[in-house]
LUMLO-354952 format. One record per residue (C-alpha): residue in one letter; x, y, z. Coordinates in Angstrom, 1 decimal, padded with zeros to 4 digits. Each point is the difference from the previous one (the first is absolute). Example, Ala and Ser with C-alpha at 12.3 -4.5 7.8 and 13.67 -1.06 7.14 Angstrom:
<sites>
SITE  aa       x       y       z
SITE   a   012.3  -004.5   007.8
SITE   s   001.4   003.4  -000.7
</sites>
This chain:
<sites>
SITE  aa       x       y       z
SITE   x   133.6  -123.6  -104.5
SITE   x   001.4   001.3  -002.7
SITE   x   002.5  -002.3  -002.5
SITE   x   002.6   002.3  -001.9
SITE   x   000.6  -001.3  -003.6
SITE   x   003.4  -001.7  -000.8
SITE   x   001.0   003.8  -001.7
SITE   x  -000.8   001.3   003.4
SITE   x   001.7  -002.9   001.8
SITE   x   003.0   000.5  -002.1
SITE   x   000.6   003.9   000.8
SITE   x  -000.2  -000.5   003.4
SITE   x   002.0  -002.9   000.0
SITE   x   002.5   002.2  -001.7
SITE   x  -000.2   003.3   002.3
SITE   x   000.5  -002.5   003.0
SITE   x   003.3  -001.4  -001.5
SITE   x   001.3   003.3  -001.0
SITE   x  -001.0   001.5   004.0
SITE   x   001.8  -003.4   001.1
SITE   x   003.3   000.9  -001.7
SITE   x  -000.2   003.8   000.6
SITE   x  -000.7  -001.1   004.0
SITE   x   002.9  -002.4   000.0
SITE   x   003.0   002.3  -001.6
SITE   x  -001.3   002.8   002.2
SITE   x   002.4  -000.7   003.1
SITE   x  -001.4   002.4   002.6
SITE   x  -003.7  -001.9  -000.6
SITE   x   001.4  -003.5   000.4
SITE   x   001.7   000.9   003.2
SITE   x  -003.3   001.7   001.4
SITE   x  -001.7  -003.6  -001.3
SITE   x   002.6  -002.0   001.4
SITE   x  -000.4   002.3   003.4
SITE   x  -003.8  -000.8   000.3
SITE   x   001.0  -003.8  -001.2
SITE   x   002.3  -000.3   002.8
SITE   x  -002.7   001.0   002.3
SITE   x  -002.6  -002.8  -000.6
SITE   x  -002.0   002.3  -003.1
SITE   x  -001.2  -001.3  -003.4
SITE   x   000.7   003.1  -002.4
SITE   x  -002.3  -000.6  -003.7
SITE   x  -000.8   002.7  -001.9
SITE   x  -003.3  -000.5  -001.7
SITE   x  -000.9   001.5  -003.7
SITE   x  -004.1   000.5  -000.1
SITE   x  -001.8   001.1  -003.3
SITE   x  -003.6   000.8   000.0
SITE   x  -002.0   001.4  -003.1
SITE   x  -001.3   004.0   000.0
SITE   x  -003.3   000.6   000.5
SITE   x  -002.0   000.7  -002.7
SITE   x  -001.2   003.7  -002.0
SITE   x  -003.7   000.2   001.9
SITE   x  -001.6  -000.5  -003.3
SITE   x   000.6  -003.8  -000.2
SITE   x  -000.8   000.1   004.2
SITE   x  -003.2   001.5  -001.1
SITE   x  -000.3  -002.6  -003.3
SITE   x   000.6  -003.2   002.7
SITE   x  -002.2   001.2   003.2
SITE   x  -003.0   000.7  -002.8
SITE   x   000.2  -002.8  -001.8
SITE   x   000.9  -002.4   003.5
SITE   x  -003.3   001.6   002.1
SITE   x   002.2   000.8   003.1
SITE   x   002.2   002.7   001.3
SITE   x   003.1  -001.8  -000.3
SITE   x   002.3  -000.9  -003.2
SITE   x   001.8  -003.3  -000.5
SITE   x   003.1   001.6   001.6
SITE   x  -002.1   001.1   003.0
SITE   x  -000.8  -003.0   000.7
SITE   x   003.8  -001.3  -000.4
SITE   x   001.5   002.7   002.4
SITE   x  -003.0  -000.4   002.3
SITE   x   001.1  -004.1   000.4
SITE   x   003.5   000.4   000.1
SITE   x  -001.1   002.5   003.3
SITE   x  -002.3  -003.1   001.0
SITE   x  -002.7   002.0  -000.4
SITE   x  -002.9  -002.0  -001.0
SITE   x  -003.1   001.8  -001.2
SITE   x  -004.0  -001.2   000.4
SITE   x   000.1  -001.5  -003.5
SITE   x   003.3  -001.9  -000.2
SITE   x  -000.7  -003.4  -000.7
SITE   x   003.5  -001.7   001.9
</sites>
């Protein structure tokens, strides 16, 4: 899994405050939230950040150097899918 560093942490702490406010002085959206509250719903909105792949020369720099077709990232996405490949060790 991956941990975000406290810069990262911060940012997106701060993009969910500033959706927060722009959510609650928009009228029209709290009354659609309040609509879907009213009817037994939990409304969240959820903020995601994942890194960009990587240029295919430092792909081709990891799989070399690593012996297998897959990069460190590979292997992160493949998990998060709960994909586990012959190799993993848990």
């Amino acid at each position: 899994m991956k941990v975000f560093s406290d810069e990262i942490k911060k940012i997106i702490n701060e993009i969910g405050e500033s959706i927060s406010f722009l959510v609650s002085e928009n009228s029209s959206i709290m009354k659609k939230i309040e609509i879907l509250k009213n009817k037994g719903y939990i409304v969240s909105i959820t903020i995601e950040a994942s890194e960009e792949f990587e240029s295919d020369f430092f792909i081709e720099e990891e799989v070399n150097k690593n012996k297998h077709p897959f990069t460190v990232k590979d292997r992160e996405f493949l998990k998060k899918l709960k994909i586990k490949l012959p190799d993993d060790s848990d």
